[in-house]
C-alpha atoms as an extended CHARMM CRD file, in Angstrom:
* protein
*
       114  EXT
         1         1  UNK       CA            -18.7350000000       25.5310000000      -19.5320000000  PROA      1               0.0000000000
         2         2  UNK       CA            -20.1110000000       26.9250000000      -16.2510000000  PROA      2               0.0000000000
         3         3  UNK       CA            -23.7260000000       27.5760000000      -15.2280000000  PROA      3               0.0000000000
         4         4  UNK       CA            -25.3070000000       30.9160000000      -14.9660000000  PROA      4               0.0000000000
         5         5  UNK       CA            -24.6020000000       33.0570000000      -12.1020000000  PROA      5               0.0000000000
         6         6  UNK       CA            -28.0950000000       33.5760000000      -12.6160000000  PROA      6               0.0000000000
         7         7  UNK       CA            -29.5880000000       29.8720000000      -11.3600000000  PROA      7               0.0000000000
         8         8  UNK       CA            -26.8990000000       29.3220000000       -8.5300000000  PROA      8               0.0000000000
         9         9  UNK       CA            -24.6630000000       26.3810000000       -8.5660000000  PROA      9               0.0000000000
        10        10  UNK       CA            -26.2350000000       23.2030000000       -9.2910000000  PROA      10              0.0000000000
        11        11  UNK       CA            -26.8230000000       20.9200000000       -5.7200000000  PROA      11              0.0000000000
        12        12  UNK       CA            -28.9970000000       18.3060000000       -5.4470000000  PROA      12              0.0000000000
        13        13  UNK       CA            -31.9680000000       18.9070000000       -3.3490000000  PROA      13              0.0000000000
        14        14  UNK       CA            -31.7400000000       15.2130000000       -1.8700000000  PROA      14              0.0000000000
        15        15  UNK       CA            -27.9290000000       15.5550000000       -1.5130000000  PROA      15              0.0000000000
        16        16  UNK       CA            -28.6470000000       18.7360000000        0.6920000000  PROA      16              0.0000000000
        17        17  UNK       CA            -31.7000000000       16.8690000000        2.9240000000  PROA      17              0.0000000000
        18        18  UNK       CA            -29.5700000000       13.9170000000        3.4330000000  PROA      18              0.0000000000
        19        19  UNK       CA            -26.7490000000       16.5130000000        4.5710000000  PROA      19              0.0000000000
        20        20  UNK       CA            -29.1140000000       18.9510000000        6.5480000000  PROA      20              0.0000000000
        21        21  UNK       CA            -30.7280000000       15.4190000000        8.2070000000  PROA      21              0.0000000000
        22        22  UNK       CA            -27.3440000000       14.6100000000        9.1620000000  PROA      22              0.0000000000
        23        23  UNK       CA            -25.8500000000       15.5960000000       12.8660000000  PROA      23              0.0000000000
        24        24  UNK       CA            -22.5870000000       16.9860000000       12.8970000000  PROA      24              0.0000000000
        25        25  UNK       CA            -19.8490000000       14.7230000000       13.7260000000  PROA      25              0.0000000000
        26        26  UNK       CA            -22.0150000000       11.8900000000       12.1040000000  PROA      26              0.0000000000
        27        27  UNK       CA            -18.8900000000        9.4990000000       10.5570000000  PROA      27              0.0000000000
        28        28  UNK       CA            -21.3760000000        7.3840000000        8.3270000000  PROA      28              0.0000000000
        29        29  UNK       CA            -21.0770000000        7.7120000000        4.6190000000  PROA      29              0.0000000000
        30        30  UNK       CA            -24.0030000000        9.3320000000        2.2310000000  PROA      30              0.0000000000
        31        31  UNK       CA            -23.3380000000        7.6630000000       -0.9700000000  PROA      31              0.0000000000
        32        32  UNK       CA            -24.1290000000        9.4680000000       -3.9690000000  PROA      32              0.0000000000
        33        33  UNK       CA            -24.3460000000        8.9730000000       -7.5510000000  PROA      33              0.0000000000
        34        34  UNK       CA            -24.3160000000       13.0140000000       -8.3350000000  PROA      34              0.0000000000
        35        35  UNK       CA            -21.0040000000       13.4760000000       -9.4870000000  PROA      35              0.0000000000
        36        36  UNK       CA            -22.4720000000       17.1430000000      -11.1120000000  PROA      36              0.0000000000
        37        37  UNK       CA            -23.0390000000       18.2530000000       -7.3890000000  PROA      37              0.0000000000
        38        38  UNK       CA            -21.5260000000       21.4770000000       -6.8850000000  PROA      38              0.0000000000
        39        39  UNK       CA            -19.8070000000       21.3010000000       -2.9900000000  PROA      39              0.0000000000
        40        40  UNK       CA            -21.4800000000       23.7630000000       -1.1190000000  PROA      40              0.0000000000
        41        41  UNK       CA            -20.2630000000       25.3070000000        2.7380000000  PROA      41              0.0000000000
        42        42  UNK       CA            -22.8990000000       22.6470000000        3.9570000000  PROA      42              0.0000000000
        43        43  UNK       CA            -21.1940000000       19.6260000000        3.0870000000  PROA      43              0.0000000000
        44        44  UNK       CA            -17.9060000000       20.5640000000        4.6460000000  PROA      44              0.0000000000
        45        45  UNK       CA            -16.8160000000       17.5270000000        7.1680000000  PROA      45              0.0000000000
        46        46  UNK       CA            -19.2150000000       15.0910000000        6.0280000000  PROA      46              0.0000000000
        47        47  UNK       CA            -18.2500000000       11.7740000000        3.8730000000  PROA      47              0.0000000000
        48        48  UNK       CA            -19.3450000000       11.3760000000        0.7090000000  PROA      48              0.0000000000
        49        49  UNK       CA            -19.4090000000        8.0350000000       -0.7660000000  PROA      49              0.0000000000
        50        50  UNK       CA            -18.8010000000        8.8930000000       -4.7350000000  PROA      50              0.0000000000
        51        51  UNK       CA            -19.3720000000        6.2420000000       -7.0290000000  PROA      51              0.0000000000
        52        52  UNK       CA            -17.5240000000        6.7340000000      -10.1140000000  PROA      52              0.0000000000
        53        53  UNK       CA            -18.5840000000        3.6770000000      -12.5930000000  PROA      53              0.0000000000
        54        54  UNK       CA            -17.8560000000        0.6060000000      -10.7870000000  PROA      54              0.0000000000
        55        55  UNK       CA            -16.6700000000        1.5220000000       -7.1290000000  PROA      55              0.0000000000
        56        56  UNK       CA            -18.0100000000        4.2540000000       -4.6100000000  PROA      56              0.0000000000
        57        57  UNK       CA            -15.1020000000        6.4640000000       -3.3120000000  PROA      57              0.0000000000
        58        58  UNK       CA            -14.8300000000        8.1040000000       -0.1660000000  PROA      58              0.0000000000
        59        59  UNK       CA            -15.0400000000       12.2280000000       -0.3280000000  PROA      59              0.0000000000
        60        60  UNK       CA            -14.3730000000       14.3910000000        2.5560000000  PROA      60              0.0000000000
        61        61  UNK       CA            -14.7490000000       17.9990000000        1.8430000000  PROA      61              0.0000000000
        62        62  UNK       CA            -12.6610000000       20.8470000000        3.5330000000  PROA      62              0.0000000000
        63        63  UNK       CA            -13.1690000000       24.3550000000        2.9810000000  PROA      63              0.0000000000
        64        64  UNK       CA            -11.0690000000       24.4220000000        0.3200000000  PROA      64              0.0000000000
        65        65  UNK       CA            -13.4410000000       22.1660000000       -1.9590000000  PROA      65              0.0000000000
        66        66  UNK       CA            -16.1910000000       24.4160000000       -1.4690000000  PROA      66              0.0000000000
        67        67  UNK       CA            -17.5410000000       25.4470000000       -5.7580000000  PROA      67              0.0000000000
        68        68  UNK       CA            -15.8090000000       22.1760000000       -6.8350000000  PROA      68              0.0000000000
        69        69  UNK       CA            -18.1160000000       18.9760000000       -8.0840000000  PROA      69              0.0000000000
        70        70  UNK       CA            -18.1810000000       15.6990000000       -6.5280000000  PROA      70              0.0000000000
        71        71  UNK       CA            -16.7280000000       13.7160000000       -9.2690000000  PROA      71              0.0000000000
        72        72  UNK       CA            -13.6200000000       15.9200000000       -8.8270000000  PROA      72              0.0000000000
        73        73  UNK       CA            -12.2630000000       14.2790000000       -6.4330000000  PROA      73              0.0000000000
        74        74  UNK       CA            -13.6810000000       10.2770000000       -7.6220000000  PROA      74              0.0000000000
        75        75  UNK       CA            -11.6820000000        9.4160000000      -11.0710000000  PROA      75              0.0000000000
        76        76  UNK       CA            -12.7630000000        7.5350000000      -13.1000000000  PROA      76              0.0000000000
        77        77  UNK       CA            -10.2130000000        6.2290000000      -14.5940000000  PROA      77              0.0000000000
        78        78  UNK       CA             -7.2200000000        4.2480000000      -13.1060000000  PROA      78              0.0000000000
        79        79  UNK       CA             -3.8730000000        5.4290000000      -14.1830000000  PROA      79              0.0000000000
        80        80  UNK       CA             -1.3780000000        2.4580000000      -14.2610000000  PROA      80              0.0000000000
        81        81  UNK       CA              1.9080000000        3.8460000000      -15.1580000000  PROA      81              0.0000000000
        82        82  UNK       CA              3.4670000000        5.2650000000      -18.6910000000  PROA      82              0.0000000000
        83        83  UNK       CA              5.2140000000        2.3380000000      -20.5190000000  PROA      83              0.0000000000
        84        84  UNK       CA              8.4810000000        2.3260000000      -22.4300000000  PROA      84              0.0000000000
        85        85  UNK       CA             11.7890000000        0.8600000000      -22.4120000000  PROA      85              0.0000000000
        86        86  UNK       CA             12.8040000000        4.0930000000      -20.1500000000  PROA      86              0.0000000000
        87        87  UNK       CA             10.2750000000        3.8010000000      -17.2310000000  PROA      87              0.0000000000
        88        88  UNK       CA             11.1020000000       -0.4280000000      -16.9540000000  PROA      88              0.0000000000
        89        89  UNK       CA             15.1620000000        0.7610000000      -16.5900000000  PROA      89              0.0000000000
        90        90  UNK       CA             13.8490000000        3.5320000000      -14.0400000000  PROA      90              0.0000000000
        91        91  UNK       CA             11.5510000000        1.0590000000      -12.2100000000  PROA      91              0.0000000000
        92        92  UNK       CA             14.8380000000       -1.8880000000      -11.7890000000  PROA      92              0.0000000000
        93        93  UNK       CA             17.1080000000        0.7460000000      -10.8520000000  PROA      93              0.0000000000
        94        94  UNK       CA             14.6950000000        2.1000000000       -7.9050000000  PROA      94              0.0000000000
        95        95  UNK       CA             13.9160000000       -1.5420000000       -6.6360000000  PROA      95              0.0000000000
        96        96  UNK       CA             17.9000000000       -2.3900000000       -6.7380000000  PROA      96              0.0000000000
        97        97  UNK       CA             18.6330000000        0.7540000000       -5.0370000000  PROA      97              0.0000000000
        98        98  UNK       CA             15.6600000000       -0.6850000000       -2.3440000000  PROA      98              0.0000000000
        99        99  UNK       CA             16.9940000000       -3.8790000000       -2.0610000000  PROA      99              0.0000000000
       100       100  UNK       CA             20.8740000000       -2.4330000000       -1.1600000000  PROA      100             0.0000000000
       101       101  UNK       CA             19.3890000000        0.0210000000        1.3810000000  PROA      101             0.0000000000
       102       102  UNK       CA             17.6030000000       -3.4780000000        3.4190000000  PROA      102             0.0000000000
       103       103  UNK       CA             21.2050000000       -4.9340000000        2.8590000000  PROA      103             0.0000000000
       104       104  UNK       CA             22.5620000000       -2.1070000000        4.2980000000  PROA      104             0.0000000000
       105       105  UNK       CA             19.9490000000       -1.7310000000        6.8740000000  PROA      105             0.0000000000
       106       106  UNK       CA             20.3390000000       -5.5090000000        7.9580000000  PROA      106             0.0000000000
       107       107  UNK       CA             24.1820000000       -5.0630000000        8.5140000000  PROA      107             0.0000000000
       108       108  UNK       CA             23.9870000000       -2.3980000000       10.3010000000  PROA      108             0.0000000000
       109       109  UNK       CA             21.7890000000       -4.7790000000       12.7850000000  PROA      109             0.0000000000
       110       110  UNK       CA             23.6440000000       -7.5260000000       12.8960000000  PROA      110             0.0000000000
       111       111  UNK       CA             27.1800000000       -5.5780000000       13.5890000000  PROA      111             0.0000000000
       112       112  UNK       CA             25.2180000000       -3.7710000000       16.8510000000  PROA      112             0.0000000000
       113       113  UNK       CA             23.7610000000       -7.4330000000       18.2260000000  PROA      113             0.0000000000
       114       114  UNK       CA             27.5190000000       -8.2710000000       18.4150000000  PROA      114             0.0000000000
């Protein structure tokens, strides 16, 4: 659900004096628990350390970011990989199609040397 056009996107005062404080071209990192933060025209080239739980995250807004939130672009959750009989035959099949390309790759070498 979005917030009333009425009271303006939602950005944290001390987010925006921290910013504002900021020179541009400053490479340090503002960390931040706000994930609500709306990314306002302000923030754009400035790192944002998100924390998202257990780790703080490293957000660089561009212009394109600009009415997203913080906690966008820091996820919370870590996506391993979908299971199943199918994705192990996928994954041996891509690393033995790996390993003949460095066979391949070291052959090639060795018939130049000579």
């Amino acid at each position: 659900m979005t917030r009333s056009l009425k009271k303006g996107p939602y950005v944290d005062e001390r987010l925006i004096k921290k910013v504002l404080d900021k020179k541009p071209g400053d490479r340090s990192v503002i960390k931040t628990w706000i994930r609500a933060a709306v990314i306002s025209p302000e923030m754009v080239g400035f790192t944002f350390g998100v924390y998202n739980g257990k780790i703080f995250i490293s957000v660089t807004p561009t212009e394109e970011m600009v009415g997203h939130r913080l906690g966008e672009f820091s996820p919370t959750r870590k996506f391993t990989r979908h299971g199943g009989k199918m994705q192990k035959e996928m994954e041996t099949a891509a690393k033995q199609k790996e390993a003949d390309a460095s066979k391949a790759a070291k052959a090639s070498d060795t018939t130049k040397k000579k």
